[in-house]
GUPA-894825 format. One record per residue: residue in three letters; x, y, z of N, C-alpha, C in turn. Coordinates in steps of 0.2 Angstrom, whole numbers, plus 5000, padded with zeros to 4 digits. Atoms other than C-alpha are relative to their C-alpha. Layout:
<rs>
AlaXYZXYZXYZ...
</rs>
This chain:
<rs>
Unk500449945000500050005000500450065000Unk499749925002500650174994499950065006Unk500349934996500650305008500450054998Unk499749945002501050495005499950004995Unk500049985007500350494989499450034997Unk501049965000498550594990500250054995Unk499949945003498350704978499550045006Unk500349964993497950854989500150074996Unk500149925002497551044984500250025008Unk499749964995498251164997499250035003Unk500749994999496451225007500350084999Unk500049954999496351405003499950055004Unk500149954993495951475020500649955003Unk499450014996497751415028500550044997Unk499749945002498551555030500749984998Unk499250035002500451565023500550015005Unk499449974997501451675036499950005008Unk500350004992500351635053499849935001Unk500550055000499351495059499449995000Unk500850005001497651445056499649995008Unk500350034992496451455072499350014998Unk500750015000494851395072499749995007Unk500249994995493751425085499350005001Unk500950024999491851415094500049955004Unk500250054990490751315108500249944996Unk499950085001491151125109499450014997Unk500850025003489051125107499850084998Unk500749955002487751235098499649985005Unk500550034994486651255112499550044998Unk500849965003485451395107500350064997Unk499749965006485551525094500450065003Unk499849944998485851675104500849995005Unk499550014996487251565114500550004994Unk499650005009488051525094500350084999Unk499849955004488051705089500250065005Unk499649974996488651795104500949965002Unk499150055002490251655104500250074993Unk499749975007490551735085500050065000Unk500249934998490051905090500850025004Unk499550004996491451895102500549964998Unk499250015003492851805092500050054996Unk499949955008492451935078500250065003Unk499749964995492852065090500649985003Unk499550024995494351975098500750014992Unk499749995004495051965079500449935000Unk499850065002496151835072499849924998Unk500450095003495051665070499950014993Unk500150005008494751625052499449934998Unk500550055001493451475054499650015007Unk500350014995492151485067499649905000Unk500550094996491451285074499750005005Unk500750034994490151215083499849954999Unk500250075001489851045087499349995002Unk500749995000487951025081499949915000Unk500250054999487950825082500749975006Unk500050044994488650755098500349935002Unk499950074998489550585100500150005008Unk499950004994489150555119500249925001Unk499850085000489850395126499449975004Unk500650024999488250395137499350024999Unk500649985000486350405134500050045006Unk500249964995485350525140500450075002Unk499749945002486550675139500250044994Unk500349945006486450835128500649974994Unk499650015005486950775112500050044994Unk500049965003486950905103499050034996Unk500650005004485451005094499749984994Unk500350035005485450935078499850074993Unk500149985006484951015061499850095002Unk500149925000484251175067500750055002Unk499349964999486151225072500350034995Unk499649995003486551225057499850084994Unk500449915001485151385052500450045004Unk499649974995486151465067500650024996Unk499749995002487551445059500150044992Unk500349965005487051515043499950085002Unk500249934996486751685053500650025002Unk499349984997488451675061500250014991Unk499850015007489151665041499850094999Unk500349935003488051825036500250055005Unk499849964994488451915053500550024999Unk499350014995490151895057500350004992Unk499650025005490851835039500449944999Unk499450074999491651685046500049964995Unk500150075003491951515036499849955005Unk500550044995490751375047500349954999Unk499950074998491351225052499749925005Unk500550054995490451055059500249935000Unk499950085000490850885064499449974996Unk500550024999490050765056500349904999Unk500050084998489750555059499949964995Unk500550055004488750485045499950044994Unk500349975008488050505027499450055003Unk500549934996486550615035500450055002Unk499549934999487550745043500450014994Unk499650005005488750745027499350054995Unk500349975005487250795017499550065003Unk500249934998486350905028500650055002Unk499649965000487950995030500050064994Unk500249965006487951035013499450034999Unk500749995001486251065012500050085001Unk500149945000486351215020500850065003Unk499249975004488251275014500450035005Unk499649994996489351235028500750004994Unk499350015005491251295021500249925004Unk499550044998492251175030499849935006Unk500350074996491850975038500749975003Unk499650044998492750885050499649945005Unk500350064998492650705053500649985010Unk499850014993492950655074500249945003Unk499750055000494050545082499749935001Unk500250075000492650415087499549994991Unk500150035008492250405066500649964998Unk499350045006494050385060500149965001Unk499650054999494250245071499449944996Unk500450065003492850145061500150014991Unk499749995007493350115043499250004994Unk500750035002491450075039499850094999Unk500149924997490950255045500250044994Unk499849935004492150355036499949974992Unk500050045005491950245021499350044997Unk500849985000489950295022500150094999Unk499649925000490650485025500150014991Unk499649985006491750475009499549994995Unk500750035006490150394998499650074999Unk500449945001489250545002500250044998Unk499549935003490450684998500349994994Unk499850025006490850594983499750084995Unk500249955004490750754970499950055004Unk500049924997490650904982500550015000Unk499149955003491951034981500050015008Unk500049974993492151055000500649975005Unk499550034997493651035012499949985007Unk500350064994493750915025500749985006Unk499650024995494650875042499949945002Unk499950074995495150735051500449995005Unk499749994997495350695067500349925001Unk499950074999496450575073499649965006Unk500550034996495650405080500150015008Unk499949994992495350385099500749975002Unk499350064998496750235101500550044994Unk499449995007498550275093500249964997Unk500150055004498250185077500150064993Unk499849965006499250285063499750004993Unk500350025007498650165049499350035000Unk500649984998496750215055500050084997Unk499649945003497350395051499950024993Unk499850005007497850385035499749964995Unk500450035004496650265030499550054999Unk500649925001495250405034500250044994Unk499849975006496250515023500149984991Unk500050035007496550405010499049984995Unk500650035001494650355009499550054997Unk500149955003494350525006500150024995Unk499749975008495650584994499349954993Unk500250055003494850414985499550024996Unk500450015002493250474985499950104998Unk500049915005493750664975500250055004Unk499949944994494250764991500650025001Unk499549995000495750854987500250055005Unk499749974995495750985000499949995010Unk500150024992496150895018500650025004Unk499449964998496950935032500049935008Unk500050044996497250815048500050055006Unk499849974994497050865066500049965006Unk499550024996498050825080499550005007Unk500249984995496750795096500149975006Unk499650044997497750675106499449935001Unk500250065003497350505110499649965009Unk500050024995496450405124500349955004Unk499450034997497350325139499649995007Unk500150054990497150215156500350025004Unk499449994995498650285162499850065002Unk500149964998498550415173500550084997Unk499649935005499250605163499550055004Unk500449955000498950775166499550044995Unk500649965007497750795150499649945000Unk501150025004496050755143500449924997Unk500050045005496850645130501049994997Unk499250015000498750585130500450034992Unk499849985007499650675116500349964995Unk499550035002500950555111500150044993Unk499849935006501750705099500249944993Unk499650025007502750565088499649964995Unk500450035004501150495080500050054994Unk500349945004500650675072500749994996Unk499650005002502350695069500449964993Unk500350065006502350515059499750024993Unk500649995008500950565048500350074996Unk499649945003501850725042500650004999Unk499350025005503450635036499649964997Unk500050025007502550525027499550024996Unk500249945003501350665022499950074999Unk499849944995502250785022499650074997Unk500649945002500750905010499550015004Unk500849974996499450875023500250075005Unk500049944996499151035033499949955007Unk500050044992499150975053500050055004Unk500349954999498151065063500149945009Unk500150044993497951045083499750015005Unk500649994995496651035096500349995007Unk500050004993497251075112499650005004Unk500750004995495651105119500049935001Unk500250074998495350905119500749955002Unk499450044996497150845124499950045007Unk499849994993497250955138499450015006Unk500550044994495550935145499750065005Unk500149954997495551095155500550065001Unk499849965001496051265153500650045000Unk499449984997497551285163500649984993Unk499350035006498651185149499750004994Unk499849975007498051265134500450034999Unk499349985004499551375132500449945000Unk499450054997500951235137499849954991Unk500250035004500051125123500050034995Unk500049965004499751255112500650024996Unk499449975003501551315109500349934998Unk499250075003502351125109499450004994Unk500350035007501051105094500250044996Unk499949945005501751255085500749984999Unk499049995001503751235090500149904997Unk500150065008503151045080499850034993Unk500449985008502651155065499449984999Unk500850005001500951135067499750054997Unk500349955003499951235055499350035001Unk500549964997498751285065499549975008Unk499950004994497751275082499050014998Unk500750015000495651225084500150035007Unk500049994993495351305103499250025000Unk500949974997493451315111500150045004Unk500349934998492751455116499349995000Unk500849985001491051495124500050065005Unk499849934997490451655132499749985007Unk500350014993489951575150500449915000Unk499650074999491151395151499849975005Unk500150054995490751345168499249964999Unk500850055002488751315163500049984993Unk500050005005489251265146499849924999Unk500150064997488351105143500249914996Unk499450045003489851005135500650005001Unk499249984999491651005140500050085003Unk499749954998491651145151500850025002Unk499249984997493351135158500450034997Unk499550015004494251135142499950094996Unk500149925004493551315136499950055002Unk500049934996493851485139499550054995Unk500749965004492651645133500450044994Unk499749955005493051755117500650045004Unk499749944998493851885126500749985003Unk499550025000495051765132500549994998Unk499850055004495551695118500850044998Unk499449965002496851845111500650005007Unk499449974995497851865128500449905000Unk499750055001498051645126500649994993Unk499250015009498851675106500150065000Unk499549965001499651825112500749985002Unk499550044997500651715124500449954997Unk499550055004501251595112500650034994Unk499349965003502851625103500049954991Unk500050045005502751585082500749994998Unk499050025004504551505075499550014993Unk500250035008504551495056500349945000Unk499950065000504951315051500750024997Unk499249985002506551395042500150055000Unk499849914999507851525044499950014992Unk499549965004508651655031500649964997Unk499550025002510151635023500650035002Unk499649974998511051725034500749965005Unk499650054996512651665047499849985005Unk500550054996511051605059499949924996Unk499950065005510651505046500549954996Unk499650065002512051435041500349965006Unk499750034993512651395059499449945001Unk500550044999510851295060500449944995Unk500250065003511551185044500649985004Unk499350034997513351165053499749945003Unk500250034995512351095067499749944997Unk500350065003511150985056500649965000Unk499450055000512850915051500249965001Unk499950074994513250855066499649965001Unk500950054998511450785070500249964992Unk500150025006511850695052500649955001Unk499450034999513550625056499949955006Unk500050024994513050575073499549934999Unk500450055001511550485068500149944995Unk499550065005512650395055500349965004Unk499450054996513750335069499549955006Unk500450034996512250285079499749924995Unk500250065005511550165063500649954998Unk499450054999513250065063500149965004Unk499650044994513550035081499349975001Unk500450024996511549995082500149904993Unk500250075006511749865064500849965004Unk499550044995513549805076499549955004Unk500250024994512449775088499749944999Unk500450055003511149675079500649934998Unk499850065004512349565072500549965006Unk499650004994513349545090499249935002Unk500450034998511449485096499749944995Unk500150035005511049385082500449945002Unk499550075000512649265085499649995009Unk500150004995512149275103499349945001Unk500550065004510349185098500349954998Unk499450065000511549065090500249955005Unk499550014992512549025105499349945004Unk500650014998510749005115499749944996Unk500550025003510048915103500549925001Unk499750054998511448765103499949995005Unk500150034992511448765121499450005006Unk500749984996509748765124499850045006Unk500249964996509648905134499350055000Unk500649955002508149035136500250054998Unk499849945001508149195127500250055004Unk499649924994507649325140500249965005Unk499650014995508749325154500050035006Unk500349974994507949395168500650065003Unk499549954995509449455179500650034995Unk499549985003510549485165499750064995Unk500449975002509349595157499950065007Unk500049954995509049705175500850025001Unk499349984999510949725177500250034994Unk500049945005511049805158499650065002Unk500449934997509649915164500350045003Unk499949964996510449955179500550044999Unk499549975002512049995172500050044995Unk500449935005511350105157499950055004Unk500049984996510450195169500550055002Unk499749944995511850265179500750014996Unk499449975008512950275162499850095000Unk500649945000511550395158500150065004Unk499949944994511450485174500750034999Unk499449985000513250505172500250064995Unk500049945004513050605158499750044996Unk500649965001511650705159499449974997Unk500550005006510450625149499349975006Unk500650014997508650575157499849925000Unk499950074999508350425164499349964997Unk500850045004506450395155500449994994Unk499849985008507350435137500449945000Unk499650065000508750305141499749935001Unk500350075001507550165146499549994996Unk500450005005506350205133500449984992Unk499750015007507850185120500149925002Unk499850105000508550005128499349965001Unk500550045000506749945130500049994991Unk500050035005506749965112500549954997Unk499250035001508549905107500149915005Unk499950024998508249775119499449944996Unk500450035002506349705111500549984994Unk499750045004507349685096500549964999Unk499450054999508749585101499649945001Unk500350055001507449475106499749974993Unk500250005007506549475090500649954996Unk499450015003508249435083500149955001Unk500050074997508549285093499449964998Unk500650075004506749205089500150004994Unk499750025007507249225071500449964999Unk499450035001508849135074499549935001Unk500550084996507748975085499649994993Unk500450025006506448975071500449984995Unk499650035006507548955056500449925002Unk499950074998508448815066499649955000Unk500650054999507048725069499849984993Unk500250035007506948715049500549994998Unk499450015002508748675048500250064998Unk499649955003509348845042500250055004Unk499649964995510348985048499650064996Unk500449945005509849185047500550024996Unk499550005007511349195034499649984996Unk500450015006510249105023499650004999Unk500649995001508749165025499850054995
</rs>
């Protein structure tokens, strides 16, 4: 399967020298609560798409799942008001078509969609032949394929202007966000796409309001090209996601605090001292793919060894004593001791891996030489 090769049009409202913020309540609650939201980003300035989620995925019945079709009159009125470009989740081929119906610009598909291939698939059927740009967010669980399948199911079905958006991921483990970001996913789908635009929802990673900026700058200092943030004009009675949203008037003093980098310098002695550096970082990581293909081939014969003398692969204590002694390498010279056990956990899974390839090919009489 071919990834990174979508035919994609650049979306027209992504600005070129700033980034894109889209903004408005989690829910359309009532019209007058919709168009004082707009009223007050359009006076706050900077937003370029106002949103409102008019359909609801709750994970329980019986809770406000949004108002449904008559939002989307509402927001028709924000459009004519205000001037914004309108944007709206949607779940299914009905919402897809009443979206159009009554001429939302911009549609985006939500993390509990992309993770069903059925879903987006029924989505992309519908939008089949409309001229309209489309997001997506990433699935709930961190499943890259899941991702880029949504994307691709789209492009497929004629939809050249997409963009992905970043709104982190859910987790059992205890974090201090809504939705665990794990940055190297996004990250992932933007080498090997690298024309998608990738946008990012702080709002739903960080869960509550305090760690919007924090989240908001590391999505920016990753070259994220733009930033979704909720807004309502009364957050604590908001009757979806209050914690995560602050009011219009907020909104400017939050993206005045953050700091934009451009992805690249000039061509000045900054910039040239940046490619020295890369150099090094290019050299360095050369000498790291040597001693780790040594290494591979060091644990390889080791599997060998093992495998003659019937021994077991893992080895318990020999195994906690490279830990330990990593570890207080590490410590030694500066480096972080999550970072260092997070490299030998992997460095280490594959050595096993290695070794069960060596035991399996024996067992068919062959070696990994000859495989």
């Amino acid at each position: 399967m071919t990834i990174g090769k979508l035919k994609l049009d650049y979306p027209e409202w992504m600005p070129q020298d700033r980034p894109l913020l889209i903004s408005g309540p989690c829910s359309a609650e009532t019209e007058e609560q919709v168009l004082a939201t707009a009223h007050g980003l359009k006076k706050a300035g900077n937003v370029d798409i106002f949103r409102a989620g008019i359909w609801k995925p709750r994970t329980r019945p019986n809770t406000f799942a949004g108002v449904g079709v008559v939002g989307l009159k509402w927001l028709q009125r924000v459009k004519k008001e205000t001037g914004f470009l309108t944007a709206v989740e949607i779940a299914n081929a009905n919402h897809a078509y009443e979206a159009l119906k009554h001429g939302i610009d911009v549609l985006w598909i939500g993390a509990r969609t992309t993770v069903s291939p059925f879903a987006v698939q029924e989505i992309a059927d519908a939008l089949k032949g409309a001229d309209i740009p489309v997001m997506v967010k990433n699935p709930i669980n961190p499943d890259l394929q899941l991702w880029i399948g949504a994307l691709e199911r789209l492009n497929q079905a004629g939809i050249t202007r997409l963009a992905a958006i970043h709104r982190g991921f859910s987790t059992t483990v205890t974090v201090p966000y809504r939705n665990q970001p794990k940055w190297r996913i996004p990250i992932e789908l933007k080498r090997l796409i690298p024309e998608i635009p990738l946008i990012c929802d702080p709002s739903h990673i960080a869960g509550k309001r305090e760690l919007l900026e924090p989240v908001s700058q590391k999505a920016l200092d990753l070259a994220m090209q733009g930033l979704m943030i909720e807004t309502h004009p009364d957050p604590a009675n908001a009757l979806s996601d209050s914690a995560q949203q602050i009011t219009p008037a907020e909104l400017p003093k939050l993206i005045g605090s953050l700091t934009y980098r451009k992805p690249s310098g000039d061509s000045s002695a900054k910039a040239n001292m940046l490619e020295v550096l890369r150099g090094e970082i290019d050299n360095l990581d050369q000498q790291l793919l040597e001693v780790l293909a040594r290494r591979c081939q060091i644990s390889t014969r080791i599997g060998e060894y093992k495998n003659n003398n019937n021994m077991t692969i893992f080895q318990v204590r020999r195994w906690e004593k490279v830990m330990e002694n990593r570890i207080d390498d590490a410590t030694g010279m500066g480096l972080s001791d999550k970072f260092v056990n997070e490299i030998f956990q992997a460095i280490h899974h594959h050595s096993i891996e290695l070794q069960e390839k060596v035991m399996n090919l024996a067992k068919d009489g062959k070696s990994i030489t000859s495989d």
